[in-house]
C-alpha positions in Angstrom: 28.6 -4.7 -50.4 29.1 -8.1 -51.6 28.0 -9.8 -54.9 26.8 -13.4 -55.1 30.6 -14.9 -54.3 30.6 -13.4 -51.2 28.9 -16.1 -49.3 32.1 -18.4 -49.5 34.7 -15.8 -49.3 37.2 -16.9 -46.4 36.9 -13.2 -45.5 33.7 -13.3 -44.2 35.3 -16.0 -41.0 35.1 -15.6 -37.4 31.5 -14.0 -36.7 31.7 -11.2 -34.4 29.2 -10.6 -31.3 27.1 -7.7 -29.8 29.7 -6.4 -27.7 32.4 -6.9 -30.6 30.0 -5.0 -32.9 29.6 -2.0 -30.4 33.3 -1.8 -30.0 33.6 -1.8 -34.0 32.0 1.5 -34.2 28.3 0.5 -35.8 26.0 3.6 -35.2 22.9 4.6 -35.3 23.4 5.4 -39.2 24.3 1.6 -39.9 21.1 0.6 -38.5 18.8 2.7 -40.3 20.6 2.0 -43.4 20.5 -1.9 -42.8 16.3 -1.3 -41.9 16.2 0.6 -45.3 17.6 -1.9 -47.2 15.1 -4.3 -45.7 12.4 -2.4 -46.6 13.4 -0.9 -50.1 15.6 -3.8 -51.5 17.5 -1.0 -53.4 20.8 1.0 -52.6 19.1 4.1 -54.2 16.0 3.8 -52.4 17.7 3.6 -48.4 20.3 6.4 -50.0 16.7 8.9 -50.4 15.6 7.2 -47.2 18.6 8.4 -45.3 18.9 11.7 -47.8 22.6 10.4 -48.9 24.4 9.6 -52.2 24.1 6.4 -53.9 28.2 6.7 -53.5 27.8 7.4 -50.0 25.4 4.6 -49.3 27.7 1.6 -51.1 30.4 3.0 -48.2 27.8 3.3 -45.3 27.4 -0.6 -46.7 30.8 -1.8 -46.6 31.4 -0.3 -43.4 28.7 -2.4 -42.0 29.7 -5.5 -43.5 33.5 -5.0 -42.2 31.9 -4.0 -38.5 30.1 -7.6 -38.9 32.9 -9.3 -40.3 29.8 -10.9 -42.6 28.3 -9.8 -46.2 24.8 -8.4 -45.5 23.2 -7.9 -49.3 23.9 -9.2 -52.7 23.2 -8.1 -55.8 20.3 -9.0 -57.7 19.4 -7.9 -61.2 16.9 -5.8 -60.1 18.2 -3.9 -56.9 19.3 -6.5 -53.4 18.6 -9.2 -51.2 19.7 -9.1 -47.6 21.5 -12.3 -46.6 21.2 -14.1 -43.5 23.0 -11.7 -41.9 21.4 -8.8 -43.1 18.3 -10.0 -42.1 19.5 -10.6 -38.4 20.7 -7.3 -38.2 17.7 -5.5 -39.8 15.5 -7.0 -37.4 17.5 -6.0 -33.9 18.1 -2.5 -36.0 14.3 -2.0 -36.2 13.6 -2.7 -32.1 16.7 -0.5 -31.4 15.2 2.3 -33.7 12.0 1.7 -32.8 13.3 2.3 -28.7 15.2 5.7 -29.7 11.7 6.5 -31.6 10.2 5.7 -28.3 12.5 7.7 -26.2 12.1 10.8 -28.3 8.5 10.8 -27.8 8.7 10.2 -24.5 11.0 13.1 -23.4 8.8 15.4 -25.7 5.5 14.4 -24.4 7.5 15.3 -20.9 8.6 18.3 -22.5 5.1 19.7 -23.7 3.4 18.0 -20.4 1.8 14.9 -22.1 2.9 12.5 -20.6 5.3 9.7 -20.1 5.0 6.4 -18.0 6.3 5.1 -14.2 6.2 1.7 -13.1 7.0 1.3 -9.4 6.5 -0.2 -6.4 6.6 1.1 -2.7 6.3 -0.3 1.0 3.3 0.8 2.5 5.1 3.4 4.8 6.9 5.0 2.5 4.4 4.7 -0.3 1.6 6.7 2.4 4.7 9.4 3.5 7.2 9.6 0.2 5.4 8.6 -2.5 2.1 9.9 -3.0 3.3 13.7 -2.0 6.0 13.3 -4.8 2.9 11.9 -7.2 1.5 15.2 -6.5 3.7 17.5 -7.2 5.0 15.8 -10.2 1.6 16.2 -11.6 1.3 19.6 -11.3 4.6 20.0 -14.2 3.4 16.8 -15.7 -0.5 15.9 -15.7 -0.6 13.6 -18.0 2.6 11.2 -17.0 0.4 8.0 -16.4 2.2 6.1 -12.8 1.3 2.4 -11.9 2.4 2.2 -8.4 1.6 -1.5 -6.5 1.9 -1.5 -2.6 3.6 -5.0 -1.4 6.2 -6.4 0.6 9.8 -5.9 -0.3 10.3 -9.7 -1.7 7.5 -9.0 -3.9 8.8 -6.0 -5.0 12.4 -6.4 -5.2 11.3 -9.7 -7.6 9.4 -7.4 -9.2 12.0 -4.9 -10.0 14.1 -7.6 -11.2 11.7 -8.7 -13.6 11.6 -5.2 -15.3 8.0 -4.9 -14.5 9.2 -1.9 -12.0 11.1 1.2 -12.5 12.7 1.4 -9.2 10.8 0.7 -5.6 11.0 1.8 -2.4 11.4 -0.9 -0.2 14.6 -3.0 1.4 16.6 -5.9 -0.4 15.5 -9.0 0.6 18.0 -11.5 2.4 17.6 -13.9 -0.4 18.9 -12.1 -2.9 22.4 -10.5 -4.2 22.6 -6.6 -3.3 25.1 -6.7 -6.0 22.0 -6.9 -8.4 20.9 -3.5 -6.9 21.6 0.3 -6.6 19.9 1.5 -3.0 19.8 4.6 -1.5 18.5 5.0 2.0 15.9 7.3 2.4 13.9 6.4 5.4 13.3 3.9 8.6 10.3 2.7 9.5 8.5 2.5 12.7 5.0 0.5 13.1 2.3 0.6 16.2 -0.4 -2.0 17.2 -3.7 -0.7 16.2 -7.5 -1.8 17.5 -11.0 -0.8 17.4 -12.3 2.4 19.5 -13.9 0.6 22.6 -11.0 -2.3 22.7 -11.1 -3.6 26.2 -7.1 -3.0 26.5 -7.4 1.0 25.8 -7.7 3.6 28.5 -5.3 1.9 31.0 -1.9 3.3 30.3 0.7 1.5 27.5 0.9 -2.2 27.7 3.0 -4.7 28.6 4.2 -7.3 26.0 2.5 -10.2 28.5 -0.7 -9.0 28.2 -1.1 -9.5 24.4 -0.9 -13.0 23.4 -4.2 -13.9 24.8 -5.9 -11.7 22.3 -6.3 -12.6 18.6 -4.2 -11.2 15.7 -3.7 -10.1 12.0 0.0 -10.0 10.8 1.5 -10.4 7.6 2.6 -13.9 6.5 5.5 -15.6 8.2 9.1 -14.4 7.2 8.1 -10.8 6.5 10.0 -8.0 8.1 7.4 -6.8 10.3 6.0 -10.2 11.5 9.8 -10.8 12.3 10.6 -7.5 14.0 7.1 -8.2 16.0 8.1 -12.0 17.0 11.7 -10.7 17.7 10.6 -7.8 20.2 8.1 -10.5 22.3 11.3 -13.4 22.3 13.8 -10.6 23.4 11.1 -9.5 26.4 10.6 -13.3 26.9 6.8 -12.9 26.2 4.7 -15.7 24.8 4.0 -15.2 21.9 0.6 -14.7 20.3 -1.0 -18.2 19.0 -4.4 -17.0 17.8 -3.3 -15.4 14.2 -4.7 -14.2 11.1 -2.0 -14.3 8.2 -3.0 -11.6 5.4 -0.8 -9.4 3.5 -4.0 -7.4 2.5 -4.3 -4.0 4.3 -8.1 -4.2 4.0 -8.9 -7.3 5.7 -6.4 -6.3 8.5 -8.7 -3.1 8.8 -12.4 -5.3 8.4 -11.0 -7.5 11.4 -9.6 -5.0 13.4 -12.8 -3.0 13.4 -15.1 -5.7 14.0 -13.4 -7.9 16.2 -10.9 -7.3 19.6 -7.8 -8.6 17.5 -4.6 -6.7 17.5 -2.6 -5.6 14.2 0.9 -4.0 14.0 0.9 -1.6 10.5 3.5 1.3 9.9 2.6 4.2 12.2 1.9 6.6 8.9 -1.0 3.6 8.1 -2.0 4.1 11.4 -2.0 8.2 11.6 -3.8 8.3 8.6 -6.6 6.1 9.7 -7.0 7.4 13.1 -10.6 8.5 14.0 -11.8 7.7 10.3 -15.0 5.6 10.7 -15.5 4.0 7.0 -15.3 0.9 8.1 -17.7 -0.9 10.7 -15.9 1.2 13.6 -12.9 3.5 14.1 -9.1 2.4 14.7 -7.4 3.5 17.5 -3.4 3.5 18.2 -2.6 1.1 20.9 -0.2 2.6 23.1 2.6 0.3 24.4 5.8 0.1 26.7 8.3 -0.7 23.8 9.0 0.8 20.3 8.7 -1.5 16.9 11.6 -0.4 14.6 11.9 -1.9 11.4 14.7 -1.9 9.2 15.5 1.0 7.0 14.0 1.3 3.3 15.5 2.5 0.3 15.2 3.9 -3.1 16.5 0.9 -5.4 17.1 0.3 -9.1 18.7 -2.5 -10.6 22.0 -1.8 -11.4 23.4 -0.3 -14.9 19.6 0.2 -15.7 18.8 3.6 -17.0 15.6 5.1 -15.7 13.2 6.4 -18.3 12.9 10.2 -18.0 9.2 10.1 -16.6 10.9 7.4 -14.0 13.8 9.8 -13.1 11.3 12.5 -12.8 9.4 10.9 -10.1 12.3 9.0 -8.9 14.0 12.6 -8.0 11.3 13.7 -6.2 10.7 11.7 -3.9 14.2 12.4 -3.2 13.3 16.3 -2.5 10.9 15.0 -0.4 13.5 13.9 2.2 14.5 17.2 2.1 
């Protein structure tokens, strides 16, 4: 611990950073001292706090202050007074012990079945197949683990993800973006149909042709995503016009209000589709329109960002929807 002089002494030089700090060996036990000292202002008081020796303390001190290479107290007559430095680290050493608090609360609310938090984000596909069964079972071991699940394309997502406002997703990696950023597993491919409303004038007469589409309207997702390209890519490769009269919505419900009340066409993943089929919520049923050519879309994946730890809930979930693949 230093006294007053301390602030000029030449061994104090040459500040060292975070990663220099975690190679110096500060633990856990630093930190709560340093918070301690914060809040007490006296080397007895964070000694009781920590249920150590004054003795011990004063060494718990100067161990920190040779891991920072900086003095982080002085003596006053009346107990201490963190220094600059002191007062930086106490407030990092309160978020970090305020995380480990958080962790331990977290893996016992798991633990006793309270609870614990997921943050992710899912294809459609997937999210209909994978994801919800997994949300099921996890629920029956954990009821009270509170998930926040949004359904979007994998840009959005991925972004998302990125952003630390997801856990992991289940998507794909976007073109525009490095895969180095990213841990993905593949779990899955997806397949989409065209779907239209029970009476469509194109049902009953066998699977159609690409050629006989285009004079019909549509509802696709906006330009650039995967399906809309795998769709335009399939008509170009048949050298089929292709469809000019188009709806651009992302929103699943829309797609389904315009389906049902109109004759236009939609492609959605065939699990969207199954599940729908000969439901009549909406202003009509939907009906699978059968075709002479598959849509394939790329595979999807379970992704984290990389080097980012899940939190236990997130692992929880995250393994199983990896059990549900098997």
């Amino acid at each position: 611990m230093s006294d007053r002089q301390g602030w000029t002494n030449p061994a104090w030089a040459g500040q060292r950073d975070g990663e220099a700090l975690a190679r110096g060996g500060l633990k856990v036990g630093h930190l709560r001292m340093v918070a301690a000292l914060d809040e007490h202002g006296q080397v007895s008081a964070a000694a009781s706090v920590l249920n150590i020796s004054q003795p011990a303390a004063s060494r718990m001190i100067a161990e920190i202050e040779a891991f920072v290479g900086a003095p982080i107290c002085e003596r006053l007559p009346r107990g201490v007074a963190l220094t600059p430095y002191g007062t930086a680290l106490a407030r990092r050493a309160r978020s970090v012990l305020l995380e480990l608090r958080e962790v331990d609360r977290e893996i016992a609310d798991l633990r006793s079945g309270k609870g614990g938090s997921v943050y992710l984000g899912a294809v459609t596909a997937p999210a209909i197949d994978l994801v919800i069964p997994a949300i099921k079972i996890v629920r029956e071991t954990y009821p009270k683990v509170e998930i926040n699940m949004q359904v979007e394309t994998s840009a959005v997502l991925a972004k998302e993800l990125l952003a630390s406002r997801h856990d992991f997703i289940v998507a794909r990696i976007p073109d525009d973006l490095n895969p180095r950023l990213f841990e993905a597993r593949v779990i899955g491919v997806e397949k989409a149909c065209l779907i239209v409303r029970r009476g469509h004038p194109l049902l009953g007469h066998g699977a159609v042709r690409l050629d006989e589409l285009h004079k019909f309207d549509w509802v696709l997702q906006p330009g650039g995503s995967l399906l809309r390209r795998t769709l335009e890519g399939i008509f170009v490769s048949h050298g089929a016009p292709l469809p000019d009269r188009v709806l651009n919505t992302s929103s699943l419900l829309l797609t389904l209000v315009m389906v049902a009340q109109s004759d236009a066409i939609a492609a959605v993943s065939i699990e969207v589709a199954n599940f729908l089929r000969g439901r009549g919520d909406l202003d009509g049923s939907v009906e699978i329109l059968p075709t002479e050519f598959e849509i394939v879309v790329q595979p999807y994946s379970l992704i984290t960002v990389r080097s980012r730890s899940l939190s236990p809930a997130a692992q929880i979930l995250y393994d199983q929807i990896r059990n549900q693949l098997r």
